[in-house]
C-alpha positions as YAML, in Angstrom:
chain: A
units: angstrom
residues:
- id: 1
  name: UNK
  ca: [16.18, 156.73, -20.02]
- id: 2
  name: UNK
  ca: [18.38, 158.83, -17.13]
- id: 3
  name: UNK
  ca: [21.86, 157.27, -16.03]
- id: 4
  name: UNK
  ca: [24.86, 159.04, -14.62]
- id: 5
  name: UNK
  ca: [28.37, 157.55, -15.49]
- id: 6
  name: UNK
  ca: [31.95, 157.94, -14.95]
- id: 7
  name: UNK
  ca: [34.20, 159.37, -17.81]
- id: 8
  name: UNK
  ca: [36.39, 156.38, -17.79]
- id: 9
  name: UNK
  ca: [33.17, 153.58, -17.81]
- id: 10
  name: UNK
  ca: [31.55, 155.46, -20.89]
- id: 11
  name: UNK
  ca: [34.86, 155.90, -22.91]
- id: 12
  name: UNK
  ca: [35.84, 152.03, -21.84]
- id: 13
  name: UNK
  ca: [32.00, 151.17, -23.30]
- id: 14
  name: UNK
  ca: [32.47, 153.21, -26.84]
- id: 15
  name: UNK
  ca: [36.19, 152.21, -27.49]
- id: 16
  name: UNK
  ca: [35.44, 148.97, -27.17]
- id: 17
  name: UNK
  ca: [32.33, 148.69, -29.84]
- id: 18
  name: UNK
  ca: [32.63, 151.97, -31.90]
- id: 19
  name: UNK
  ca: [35.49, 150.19, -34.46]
- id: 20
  name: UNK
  ca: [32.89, 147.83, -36.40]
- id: 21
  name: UNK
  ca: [30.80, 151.00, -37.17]
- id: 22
  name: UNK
  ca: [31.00, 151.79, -40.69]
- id: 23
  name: UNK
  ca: [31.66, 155.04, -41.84]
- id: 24
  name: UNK
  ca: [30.48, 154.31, -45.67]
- id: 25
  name: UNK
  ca: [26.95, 152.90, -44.62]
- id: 26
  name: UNK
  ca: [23.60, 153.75, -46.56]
- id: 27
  name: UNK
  ca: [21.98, 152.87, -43.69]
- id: 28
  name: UNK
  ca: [21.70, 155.76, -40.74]
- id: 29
  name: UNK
  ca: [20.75, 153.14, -37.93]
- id: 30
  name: UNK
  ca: [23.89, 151.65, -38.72]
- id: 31
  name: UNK
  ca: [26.20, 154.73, -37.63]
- id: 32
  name: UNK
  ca: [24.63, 154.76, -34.51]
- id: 33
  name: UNK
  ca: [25.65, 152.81, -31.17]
- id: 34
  name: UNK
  ca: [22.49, 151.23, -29.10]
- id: 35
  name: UNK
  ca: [22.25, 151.96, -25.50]
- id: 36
  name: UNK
  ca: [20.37, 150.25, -23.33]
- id: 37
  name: UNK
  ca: [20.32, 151.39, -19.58]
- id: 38
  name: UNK
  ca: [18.87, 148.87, -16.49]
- id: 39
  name: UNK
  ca: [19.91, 147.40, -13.67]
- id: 40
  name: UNK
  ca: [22.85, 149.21, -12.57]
- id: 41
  name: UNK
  ca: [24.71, 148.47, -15.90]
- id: 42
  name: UNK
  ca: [24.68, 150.47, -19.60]
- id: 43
  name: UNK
  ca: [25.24, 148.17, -23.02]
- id: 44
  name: UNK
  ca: [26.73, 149.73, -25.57]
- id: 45
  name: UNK
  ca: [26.04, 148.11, -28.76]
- id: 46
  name: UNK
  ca: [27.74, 148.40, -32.44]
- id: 47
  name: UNK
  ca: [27.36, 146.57, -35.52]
- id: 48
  name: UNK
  ca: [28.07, 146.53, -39.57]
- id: 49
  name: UNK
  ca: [25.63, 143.58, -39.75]
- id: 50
  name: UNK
  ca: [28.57, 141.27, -40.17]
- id: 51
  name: UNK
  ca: [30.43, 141.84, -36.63]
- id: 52
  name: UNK
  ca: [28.71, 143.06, -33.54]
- id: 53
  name: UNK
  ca: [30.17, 143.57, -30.68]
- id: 54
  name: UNK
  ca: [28.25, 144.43, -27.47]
- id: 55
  name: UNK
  ca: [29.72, 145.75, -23.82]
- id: 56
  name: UNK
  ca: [28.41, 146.40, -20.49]
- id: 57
  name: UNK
  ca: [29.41, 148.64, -18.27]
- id: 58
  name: UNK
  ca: [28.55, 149.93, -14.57]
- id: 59
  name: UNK
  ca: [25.98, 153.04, -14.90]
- id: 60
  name: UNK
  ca: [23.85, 155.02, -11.73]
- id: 61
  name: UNK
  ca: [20.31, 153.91, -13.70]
- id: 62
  name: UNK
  ca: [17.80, 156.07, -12.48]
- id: 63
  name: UNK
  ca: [15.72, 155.31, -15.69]
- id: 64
  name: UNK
  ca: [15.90, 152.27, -17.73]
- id: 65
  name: UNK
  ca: [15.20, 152.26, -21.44]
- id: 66
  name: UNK
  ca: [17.10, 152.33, -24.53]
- id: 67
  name: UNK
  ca: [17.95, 154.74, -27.86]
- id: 68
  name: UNK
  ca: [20.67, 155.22, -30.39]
- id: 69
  name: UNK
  ca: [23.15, 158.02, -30.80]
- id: 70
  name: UNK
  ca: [25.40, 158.81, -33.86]
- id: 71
  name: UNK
  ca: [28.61, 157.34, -32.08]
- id: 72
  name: UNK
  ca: [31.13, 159.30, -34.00]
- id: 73
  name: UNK
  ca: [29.52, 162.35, -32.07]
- id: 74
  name: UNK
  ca: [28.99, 160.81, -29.08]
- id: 75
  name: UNK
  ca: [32.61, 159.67, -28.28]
- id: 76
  name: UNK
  ca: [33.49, 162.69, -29.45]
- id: 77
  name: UNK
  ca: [31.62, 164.85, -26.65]
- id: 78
  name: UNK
  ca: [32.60, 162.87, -23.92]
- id: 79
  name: UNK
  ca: [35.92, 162.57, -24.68]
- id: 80
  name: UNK
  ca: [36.57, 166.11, -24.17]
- id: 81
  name: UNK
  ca: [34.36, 166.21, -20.68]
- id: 82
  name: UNK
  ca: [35.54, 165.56, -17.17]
- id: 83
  name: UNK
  ca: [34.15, 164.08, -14.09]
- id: 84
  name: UNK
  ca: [30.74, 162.23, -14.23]
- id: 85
  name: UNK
  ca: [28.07, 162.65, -16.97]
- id: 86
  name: UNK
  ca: [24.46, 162.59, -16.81]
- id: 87
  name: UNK
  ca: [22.95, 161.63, -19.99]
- id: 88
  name: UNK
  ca: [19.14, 161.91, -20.23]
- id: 89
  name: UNK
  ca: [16.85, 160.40, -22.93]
- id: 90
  name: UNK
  ca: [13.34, 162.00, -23.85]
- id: 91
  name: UNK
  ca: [10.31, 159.83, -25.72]
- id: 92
  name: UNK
  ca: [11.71, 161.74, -29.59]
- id: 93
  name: UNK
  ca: [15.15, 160.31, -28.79]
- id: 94
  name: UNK
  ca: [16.53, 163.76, -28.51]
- id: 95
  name: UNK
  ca: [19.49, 163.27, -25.76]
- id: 96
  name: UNK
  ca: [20.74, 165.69, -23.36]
- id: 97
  name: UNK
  ca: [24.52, 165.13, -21.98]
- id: 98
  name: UNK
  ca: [25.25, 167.06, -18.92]
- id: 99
  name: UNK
  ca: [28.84, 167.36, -17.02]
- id: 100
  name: UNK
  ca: [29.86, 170.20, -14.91]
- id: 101
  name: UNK
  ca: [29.17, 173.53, -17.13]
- id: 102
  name: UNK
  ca: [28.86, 171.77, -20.05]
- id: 103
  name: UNK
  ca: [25.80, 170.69, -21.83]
- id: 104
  name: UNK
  ca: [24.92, 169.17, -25.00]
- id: 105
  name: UNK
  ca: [21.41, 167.57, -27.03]
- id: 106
  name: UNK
  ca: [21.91, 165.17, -29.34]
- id: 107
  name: UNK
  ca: [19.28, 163.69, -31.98]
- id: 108
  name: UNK
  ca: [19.40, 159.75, -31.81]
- id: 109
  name: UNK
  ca: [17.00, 156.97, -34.01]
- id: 110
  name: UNK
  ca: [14.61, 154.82, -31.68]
- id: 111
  name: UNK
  ca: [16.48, 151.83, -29.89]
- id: 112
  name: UNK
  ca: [13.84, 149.43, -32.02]
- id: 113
  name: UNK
  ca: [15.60, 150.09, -35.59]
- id: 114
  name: UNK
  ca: [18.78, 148.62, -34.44]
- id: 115
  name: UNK
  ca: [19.12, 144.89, -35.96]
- id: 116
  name: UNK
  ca: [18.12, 142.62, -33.52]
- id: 117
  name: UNK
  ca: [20.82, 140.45, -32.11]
- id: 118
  name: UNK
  ca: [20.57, 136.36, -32.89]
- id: 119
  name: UNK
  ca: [20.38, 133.97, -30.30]
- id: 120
  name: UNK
  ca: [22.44, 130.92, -30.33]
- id: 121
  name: UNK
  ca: [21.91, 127.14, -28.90]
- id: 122
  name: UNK
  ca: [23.47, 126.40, -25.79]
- id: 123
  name: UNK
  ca: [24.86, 122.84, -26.81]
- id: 124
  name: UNK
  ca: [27.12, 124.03, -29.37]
- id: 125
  name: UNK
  ca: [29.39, 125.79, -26.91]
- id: 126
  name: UNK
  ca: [33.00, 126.07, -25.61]
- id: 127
  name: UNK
  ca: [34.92, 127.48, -23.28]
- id: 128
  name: UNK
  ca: [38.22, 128.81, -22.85]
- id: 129
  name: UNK
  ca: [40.70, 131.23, -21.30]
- id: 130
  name: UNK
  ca: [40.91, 134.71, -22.90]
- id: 131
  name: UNK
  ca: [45.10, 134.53, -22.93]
- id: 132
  name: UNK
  ca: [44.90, 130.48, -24.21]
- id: 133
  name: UNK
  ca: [42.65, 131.99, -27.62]
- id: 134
  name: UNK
  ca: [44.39, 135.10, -27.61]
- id: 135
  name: UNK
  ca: [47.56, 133.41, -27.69]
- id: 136
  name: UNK
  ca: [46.58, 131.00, -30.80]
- id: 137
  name: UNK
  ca: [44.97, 133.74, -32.85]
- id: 138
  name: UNK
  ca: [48.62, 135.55, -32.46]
- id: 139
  name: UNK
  ca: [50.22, 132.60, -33.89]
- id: 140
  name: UNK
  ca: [47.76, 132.04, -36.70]
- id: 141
  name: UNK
  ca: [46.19, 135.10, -37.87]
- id: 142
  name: UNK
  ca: [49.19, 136.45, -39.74]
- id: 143
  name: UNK
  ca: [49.28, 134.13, -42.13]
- id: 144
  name: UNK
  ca: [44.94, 134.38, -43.14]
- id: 145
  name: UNK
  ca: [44.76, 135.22, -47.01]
- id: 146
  name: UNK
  ca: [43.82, 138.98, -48.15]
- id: 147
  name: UNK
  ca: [43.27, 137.59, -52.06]
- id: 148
  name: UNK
  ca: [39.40, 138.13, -52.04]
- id: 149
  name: UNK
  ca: [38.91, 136.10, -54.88]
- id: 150
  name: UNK
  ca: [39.75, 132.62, -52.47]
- id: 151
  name: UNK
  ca: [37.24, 133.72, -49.98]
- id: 152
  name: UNK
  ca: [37.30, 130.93, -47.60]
- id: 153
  name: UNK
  ca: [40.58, 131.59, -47.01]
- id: 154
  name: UNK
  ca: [40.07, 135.61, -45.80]
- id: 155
  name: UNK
  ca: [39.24, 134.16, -41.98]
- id: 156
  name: UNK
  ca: [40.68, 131.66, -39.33]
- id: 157
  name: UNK
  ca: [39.47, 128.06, -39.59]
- id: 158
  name: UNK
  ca: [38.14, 126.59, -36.48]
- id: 159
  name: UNK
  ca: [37.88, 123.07, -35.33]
- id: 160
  name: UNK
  ca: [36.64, 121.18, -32.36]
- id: 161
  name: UNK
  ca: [36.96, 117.72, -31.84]
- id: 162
  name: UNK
  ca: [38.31, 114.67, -29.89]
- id: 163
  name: UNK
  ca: [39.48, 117.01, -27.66]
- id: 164
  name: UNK
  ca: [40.53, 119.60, -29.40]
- id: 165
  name: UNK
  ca: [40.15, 123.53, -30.87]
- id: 166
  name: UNK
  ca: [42.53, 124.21, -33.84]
- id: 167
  name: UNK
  ca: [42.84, 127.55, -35.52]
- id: 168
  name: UNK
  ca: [44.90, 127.35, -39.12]
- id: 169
  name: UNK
  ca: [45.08, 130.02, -41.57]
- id: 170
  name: UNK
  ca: [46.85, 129.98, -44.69]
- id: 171
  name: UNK
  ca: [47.05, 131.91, -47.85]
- id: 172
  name: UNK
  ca: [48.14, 129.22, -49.99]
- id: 173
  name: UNK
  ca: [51.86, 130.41, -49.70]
- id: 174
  name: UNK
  ca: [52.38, 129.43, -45.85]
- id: 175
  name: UNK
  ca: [49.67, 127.92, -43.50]
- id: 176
  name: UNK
  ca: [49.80, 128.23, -39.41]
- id: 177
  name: UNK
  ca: [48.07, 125.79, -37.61]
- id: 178
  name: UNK
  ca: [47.66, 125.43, -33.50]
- id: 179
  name: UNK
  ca: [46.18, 123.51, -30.94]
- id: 180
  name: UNK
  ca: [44.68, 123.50, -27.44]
- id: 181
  name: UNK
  ca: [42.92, 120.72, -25.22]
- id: 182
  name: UNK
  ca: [39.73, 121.71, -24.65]
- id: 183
  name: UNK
  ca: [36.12, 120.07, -22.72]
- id: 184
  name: UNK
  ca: [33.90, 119.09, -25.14]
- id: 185
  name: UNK
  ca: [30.44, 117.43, -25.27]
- id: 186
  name: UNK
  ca: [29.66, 115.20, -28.27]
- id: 187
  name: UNK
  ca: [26.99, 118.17, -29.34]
- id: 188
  name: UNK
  ca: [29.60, 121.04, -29.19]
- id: 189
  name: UNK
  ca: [32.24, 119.50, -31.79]
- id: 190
  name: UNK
  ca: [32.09, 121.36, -35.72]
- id: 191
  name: UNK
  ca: [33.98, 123.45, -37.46]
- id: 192
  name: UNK
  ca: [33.17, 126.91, -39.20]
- id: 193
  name: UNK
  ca: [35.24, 129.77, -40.77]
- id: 194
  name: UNK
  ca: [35.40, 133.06, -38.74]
- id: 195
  name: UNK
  ca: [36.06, 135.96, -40.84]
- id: 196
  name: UNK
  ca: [39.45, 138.19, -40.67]
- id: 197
  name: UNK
  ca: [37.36, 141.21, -39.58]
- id: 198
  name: UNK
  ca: [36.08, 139.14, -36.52]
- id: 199
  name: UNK
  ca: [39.41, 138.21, -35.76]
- id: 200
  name: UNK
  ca: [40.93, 141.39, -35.84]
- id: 201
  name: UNK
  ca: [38.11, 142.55, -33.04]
- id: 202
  name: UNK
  ca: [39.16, 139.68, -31.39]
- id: 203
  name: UNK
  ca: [42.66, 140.39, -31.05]
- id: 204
  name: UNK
  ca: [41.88, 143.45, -29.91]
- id: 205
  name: UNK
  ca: [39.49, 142.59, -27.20]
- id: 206
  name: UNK
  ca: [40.91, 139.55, -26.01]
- id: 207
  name: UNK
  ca: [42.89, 140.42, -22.52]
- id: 208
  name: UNK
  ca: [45.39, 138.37, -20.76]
- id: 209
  name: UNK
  ca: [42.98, 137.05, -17.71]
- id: 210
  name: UNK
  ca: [39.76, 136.12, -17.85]
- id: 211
  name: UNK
  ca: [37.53, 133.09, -19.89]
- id: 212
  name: UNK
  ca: [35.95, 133.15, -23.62]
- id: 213
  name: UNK
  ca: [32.66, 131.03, -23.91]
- id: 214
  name: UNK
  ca: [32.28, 130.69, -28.15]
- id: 215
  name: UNK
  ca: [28.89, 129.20, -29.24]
- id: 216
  name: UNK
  ca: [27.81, 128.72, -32.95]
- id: 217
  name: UNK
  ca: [25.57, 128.11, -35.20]
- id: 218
  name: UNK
  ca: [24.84, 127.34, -38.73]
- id: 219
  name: UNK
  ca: [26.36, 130.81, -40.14]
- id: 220
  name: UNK
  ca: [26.99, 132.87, -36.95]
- id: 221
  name: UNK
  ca: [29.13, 132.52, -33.72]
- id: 222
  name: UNK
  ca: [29.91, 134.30, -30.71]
- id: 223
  name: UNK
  ca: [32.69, 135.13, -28.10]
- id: 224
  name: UNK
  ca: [31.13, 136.04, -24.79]
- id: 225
  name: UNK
  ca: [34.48, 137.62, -22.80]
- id: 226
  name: UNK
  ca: [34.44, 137.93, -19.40]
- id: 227
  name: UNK
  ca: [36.85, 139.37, -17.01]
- id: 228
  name: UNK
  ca: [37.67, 139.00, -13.31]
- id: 229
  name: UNK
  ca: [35.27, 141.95, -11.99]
- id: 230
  name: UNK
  ca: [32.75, 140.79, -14.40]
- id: 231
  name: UNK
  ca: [33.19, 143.18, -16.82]
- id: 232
  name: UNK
  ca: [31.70, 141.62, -20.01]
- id: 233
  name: UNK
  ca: [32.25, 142.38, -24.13]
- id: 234
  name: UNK
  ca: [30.43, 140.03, -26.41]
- id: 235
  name: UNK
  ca: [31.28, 139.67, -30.00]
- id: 236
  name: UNK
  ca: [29.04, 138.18, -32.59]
- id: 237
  name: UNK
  ca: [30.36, 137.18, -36.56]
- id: 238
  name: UNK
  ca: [28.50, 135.99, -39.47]
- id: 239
  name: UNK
  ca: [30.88, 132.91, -40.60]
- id: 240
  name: UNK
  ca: [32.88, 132.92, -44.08]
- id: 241
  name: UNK
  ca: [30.24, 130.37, -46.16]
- id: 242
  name: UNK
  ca: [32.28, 127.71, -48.33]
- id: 243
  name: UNK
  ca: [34.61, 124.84, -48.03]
- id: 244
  name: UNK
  ca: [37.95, 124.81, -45.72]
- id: 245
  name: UNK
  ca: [40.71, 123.16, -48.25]
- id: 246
  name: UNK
  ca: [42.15, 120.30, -46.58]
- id: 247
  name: UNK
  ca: [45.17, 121.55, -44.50]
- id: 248
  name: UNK
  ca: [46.58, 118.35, -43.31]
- id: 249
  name: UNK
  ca: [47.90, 117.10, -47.01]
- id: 250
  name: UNK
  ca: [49.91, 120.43, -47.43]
- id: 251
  name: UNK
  ca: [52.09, 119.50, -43.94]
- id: 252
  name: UNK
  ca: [55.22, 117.58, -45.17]
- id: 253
  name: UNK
  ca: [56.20, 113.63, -44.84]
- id: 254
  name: UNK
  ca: [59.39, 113.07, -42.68]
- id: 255
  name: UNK
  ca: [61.72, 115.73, -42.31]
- id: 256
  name: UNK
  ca: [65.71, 114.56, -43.47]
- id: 257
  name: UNK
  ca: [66.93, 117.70, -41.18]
- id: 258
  name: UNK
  ca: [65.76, 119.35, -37.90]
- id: 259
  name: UNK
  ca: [67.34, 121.83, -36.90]
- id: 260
  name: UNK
  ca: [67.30, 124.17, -33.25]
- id: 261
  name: UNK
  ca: [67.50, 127.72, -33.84]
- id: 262
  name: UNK
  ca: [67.95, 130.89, -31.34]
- id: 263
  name: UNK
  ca: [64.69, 132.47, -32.41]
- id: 264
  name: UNK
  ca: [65.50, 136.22, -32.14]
- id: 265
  name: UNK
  ca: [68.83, 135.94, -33.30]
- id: 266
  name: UNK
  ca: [67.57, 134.63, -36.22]
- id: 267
  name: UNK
  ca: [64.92, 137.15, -36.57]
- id: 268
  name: UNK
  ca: [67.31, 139.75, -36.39]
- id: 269
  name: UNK
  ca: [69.37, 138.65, -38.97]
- id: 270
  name: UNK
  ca: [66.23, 137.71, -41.14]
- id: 271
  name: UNK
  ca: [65.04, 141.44, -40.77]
- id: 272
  name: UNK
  ca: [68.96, 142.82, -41.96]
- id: 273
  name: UNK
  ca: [68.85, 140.37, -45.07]
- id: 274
  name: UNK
  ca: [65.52, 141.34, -45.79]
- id: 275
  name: UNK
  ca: [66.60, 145.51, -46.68]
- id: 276
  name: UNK
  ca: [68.93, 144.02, -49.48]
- id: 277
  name: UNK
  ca: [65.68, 141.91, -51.00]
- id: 278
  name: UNK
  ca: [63.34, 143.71, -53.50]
- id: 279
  name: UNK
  ca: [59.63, 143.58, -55.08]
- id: 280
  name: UNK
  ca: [61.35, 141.67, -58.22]
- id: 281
  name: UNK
  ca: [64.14, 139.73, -55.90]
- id: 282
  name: UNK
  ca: [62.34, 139.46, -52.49]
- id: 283
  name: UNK
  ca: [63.94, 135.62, -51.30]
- id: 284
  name: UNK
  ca: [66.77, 135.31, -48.85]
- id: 285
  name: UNK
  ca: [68.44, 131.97, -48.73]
- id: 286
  name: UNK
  ca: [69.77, 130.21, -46.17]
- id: 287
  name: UNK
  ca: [72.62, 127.84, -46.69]
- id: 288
  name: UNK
  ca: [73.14, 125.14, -43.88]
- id: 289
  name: UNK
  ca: [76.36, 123.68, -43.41]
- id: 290
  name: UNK
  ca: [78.80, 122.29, -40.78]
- id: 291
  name: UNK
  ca: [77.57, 124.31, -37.57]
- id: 292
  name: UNK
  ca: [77.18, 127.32, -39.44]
- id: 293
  name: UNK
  ca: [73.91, 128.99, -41.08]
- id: 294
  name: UNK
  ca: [74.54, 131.18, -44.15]
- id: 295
  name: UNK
  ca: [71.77, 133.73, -44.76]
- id: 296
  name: UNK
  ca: [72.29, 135.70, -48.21]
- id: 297
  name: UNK
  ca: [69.66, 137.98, -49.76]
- id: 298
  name: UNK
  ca: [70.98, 139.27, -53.25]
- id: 299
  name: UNK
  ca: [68.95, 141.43, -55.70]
- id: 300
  name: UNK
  ca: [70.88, 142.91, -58.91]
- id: 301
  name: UNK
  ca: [69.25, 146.53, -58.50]
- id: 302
  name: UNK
  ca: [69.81, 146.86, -54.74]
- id: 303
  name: UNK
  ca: [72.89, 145.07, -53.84]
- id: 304
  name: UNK
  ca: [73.54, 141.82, -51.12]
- id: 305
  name: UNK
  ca: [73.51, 140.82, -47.50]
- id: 306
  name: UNK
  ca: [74.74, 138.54, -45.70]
- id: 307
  name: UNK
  ca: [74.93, 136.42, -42.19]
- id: 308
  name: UNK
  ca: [75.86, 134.12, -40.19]
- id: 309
  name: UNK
  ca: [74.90, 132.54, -37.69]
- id: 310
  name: UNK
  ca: [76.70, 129.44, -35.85]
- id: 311
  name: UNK
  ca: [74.07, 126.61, -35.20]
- id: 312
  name: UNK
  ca: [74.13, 122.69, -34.44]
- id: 313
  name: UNK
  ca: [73.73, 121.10, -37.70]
- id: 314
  name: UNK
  ca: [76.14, 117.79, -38.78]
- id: 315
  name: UNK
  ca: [73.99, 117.32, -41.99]
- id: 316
  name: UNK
  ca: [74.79, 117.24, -45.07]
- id: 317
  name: UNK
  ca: [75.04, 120.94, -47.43]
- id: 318
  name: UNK
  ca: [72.05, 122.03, -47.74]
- id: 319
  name: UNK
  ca: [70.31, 125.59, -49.60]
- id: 320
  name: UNK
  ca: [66.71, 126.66, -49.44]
- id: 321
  name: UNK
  ca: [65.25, 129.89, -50.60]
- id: 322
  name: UNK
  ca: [62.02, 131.42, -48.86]
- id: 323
  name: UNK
  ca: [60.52, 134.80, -48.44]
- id: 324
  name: UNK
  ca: [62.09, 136.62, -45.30]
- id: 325
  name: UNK
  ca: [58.98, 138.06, -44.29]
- id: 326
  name: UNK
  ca: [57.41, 134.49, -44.44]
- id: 327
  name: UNK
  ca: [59.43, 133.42, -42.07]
- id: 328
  name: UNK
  ca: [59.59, 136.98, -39.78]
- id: 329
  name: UNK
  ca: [56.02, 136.37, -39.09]
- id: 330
  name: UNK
  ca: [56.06, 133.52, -37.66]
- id: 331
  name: UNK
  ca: [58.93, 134.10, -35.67]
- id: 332
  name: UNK
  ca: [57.50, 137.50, -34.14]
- id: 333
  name: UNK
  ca: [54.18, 135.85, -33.36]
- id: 334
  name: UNK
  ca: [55.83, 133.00, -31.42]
- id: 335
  name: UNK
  ca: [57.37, 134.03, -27.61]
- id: 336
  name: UNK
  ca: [59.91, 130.73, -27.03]
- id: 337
  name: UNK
  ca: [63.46, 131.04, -27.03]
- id: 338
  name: UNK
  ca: [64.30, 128.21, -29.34]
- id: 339
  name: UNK
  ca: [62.70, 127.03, -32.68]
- id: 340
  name: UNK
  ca: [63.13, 123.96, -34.80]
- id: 341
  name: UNK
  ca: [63.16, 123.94, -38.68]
- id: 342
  name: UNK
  ca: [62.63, 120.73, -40.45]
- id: 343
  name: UNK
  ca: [63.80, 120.46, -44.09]
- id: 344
  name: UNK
  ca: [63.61, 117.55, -46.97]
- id: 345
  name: UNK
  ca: [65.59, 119.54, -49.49]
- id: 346
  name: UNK
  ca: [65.35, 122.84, -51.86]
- id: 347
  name: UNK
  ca: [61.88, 122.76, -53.44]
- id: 348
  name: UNK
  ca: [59.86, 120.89, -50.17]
- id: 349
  name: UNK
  ca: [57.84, 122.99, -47.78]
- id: 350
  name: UNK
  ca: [59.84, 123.80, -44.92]
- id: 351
  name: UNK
  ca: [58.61, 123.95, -41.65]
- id: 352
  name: UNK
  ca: [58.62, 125.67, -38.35]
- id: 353
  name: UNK
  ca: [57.95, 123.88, -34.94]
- id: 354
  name: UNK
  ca: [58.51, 124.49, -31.38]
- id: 355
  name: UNK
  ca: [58.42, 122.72, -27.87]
- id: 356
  name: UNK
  ca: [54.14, 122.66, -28.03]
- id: 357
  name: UNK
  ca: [51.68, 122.28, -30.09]
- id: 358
  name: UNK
  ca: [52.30, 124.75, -33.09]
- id: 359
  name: UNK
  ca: [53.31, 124.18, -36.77]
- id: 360
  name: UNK
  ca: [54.04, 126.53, -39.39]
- id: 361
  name: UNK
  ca: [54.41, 125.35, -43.22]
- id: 362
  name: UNK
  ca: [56.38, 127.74, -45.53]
- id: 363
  name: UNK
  ca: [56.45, 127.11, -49.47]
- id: 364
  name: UNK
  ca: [60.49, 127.61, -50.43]
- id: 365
  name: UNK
  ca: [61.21, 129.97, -53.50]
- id: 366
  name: UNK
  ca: [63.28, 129.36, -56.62]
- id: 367
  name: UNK
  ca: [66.96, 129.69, -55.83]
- id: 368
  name: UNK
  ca: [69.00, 132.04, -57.80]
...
C-alpha cells in the first residue's frame, strides 16, 4: 500500500472512527484502525465488535491494499506533522510515515484479522435527512435509561410504520417520544432497539446537511451518512436483544389543564430553583394559579427558592411536584419558543408538548 494525504483528510478520517476503539481490549486487532487504500479514496475503519464505524476519505493512491495500525499511535504522529504525508505499507505490515523531515515506522497486524463487516438486505431500508434524525435523537436520547439491570431500556427504540419513524426512550421515570413522516415500502417497516453507545456516535456524527440511509437486520443496523461533496461515514450497531415495554399506555388520558409556557424563561428559573434542591430533597414544585406560576424548591439542609413567573392560566389552583432536572432536559433539547404543559392533577404524569410532533411524559414527585 503507498498513498499520500493531506493533514486535515487523515485527522478528519481518525477523529471520526478512533472513539469506539477500546482501550481495555484483550484483543490486539481490536486497538487497531483498518486502512484500506484504492481508488483515489482511504477507509478508515474502527470497531469494539458492538459499534463500527467506517469513513472514507480522499487519498493520492499510488498503491492499493490494506493493513492495521495501533490508532492511539497513529493519530498521535500525525497530529503533530504538517503539510502532506506519505504513508507506505510493506508485505510484514511494518509502516513508514513520511512528512517533510520527519519520519516514522510503525508495526501494524495484517488487514485480514480485522472482523469482517456484515452485510445487510437492501429491502429493509430508509432514508432520511442527517439534521431531521439528528434533530429527534436530541429530543429523545436524554431521557434513555443508564440502570443496566433493565437492559432494553439502555438504547433508543425505533419504529417504522404507516408512515412513520419514531424514536422514544425512557427510563421508567420520564419517556420522550418523536416522530417524522418518512417513505416506506411494505418490506422496510420493523422496529429494533439501537443501543446508547450507537447513539452517542450518532450524535456525534450526524451533521446539519446531508441524508442518512438506515438498513437493518435481525440484530444489526446501519447508518450510511452522506454529505454534500460525498464525503461518507458509515456506522454499524449490534441491536439491544429483548422486548420494548409498551410506551403508548404510560402517555396520559385527557389533560384537565394546558398550559403555554415561554420555554427559556422557564428554564431559567427551573435551573435557579434547582441549586436550593438536594440528593435527599431534589423536587421543585410548581404551583399554578390565576396568571401566575409559583416555582418553590425547599430542602431543610440547604434552604428555599423561589419564582415566579406570570403565565395564561384561568384554571383552577393547582400544585405538582417533579424533578427540575426532569423537566431541564427536555426543555434544553427542544429549540421552540413556546411549550405547552398538560396536567390532570398532583400524582398524574405530566406532560410536555409543542407545536409538532413531540411528547414528553414526566412522572410527578410526592409533594412536601
Amino acid at each position: 500500500m503507498n498513498l499520500t494525504i493531506t493533514k486535515e483528510q487523515i485527522i478528519a478520517g481518525l477523529q471520526a472512527v478512533q472513539n469506539v476503539v477500546s482501550t481495555r481490549t484483550t484483543l490486539p486487532i481490536l486497538s487497531n484502525v483498518l486502512l484500506r487504500a484504492e481508488h483515489g479514496k482511504v477507509e478508515f475503519t474502527a470497531t469494539d465488535l458492538d459499534v463500527t464505524v467506517a469513513c472514507k476519505v480522499e487519498a493520492k493512491v499510488t498503491q492499493s491494499g490494506a493493513t492495521t495500525l495501533p490508532v492511539k499511535k497513529l493519530f498521535g504522529i500525525v497530529r503533530e506533522l504538517n503539510g502532506e504525508i506519505e504513508i507506505e505499507t510493506d508485505e510484514k505490515n511494518l509502516t513508514s510515515i513520511r512528512s517533510g523531515g520527519s519520519f516514522f515506522k510503525i508495526h501494524g497486524l495484517g488487514a485480514d484479522e480485522f472482523p469482517p463487516l456484515p452485510k445487510f438486505k437492501d429491502d429493509k431500508k430508509v432514508a432520511i435527512s442527517q439534521e431531521a434524525l439528528k434533530g429527534m435523537l436530541k429530543k429523545t436520547s436524554f431521557a434513555v435509561s443508564t440502570d443496566e439491570s433493565r437492559y432494553v431500556l439502555n438504547g433508543i427504540f425505533i419504529s417504522l410504520k404507516d408512515g412513520k419513524m419514531t424514536l422514544v426512550a425512557t427510563d421508567g421515570r420520564r419517556l420522550a417520544l418523536v416522530d417524522e413522516e418518512v417513505e416506506l415500502s411494505e418490506s422496510s417497516t420493523g422496529e429494533f432497539i439501537v443501543p446508547a453507545k450507537a447513539v452517542n456516535e450518532l450524535n456525534r456524527l450526524l451533521q446539519d446537511k446531508g441524508n442518512v440511509e438506515l438498513k437493518f437486520g435481525e440484530n444489526q443496523a446501519s447508518f450510511a451518512l452522506t454529505d454534500e461533496k460525498g464525503e461518507s461515514v458509515l456506522l454499524i450497531t449490534k441491536l439491544i436483544e429483548g422486548n420494548y415495554p409498551n410506551y403508548r399506555q404510560v402517555i396520559p388520558g385527557e389533560a384537565k389543564e394546558r398550559i403555554a409556557l415561554g420555554r427559556e424563561e422557564l428554564v431559567q428559573a427551573l435551573r435557579r430553583a434547582e441549586i436550593m434542591t438536594s440528593d435527599k430533597a431534589n423536587s421543585v414544585r410548581l404551583s399554578f394559579g390565576k396568571n401566575v406560576l409559583t416555582i418553590t424548591a425547599n430542602s431543610p439542609e440547604v434552604g428555599e427558592a423561589r419564582e415566579t413567573m406570570a403565565v395564561n392560566y384561568k384554571g383552577n389552583e393547582l400544585a405538582i411536584a417533579f424533578n427540575p432536572r426532569y423537566l431541564i432536559d427536555p426543555l434544553n433539547a427542544l429549540s421552540e419558543d413556546e411549550i405547552f404543559i398538560e396536567l390532570i392533577d398532583e400524582l398524574s404524569p405530566g406532560v410536555v408538548k409543542i407545536n409538532g410532533p413531540f411528547l414528553y411524559v414526566v412522572m410527578p414527585m410526592r409533594l412536601n
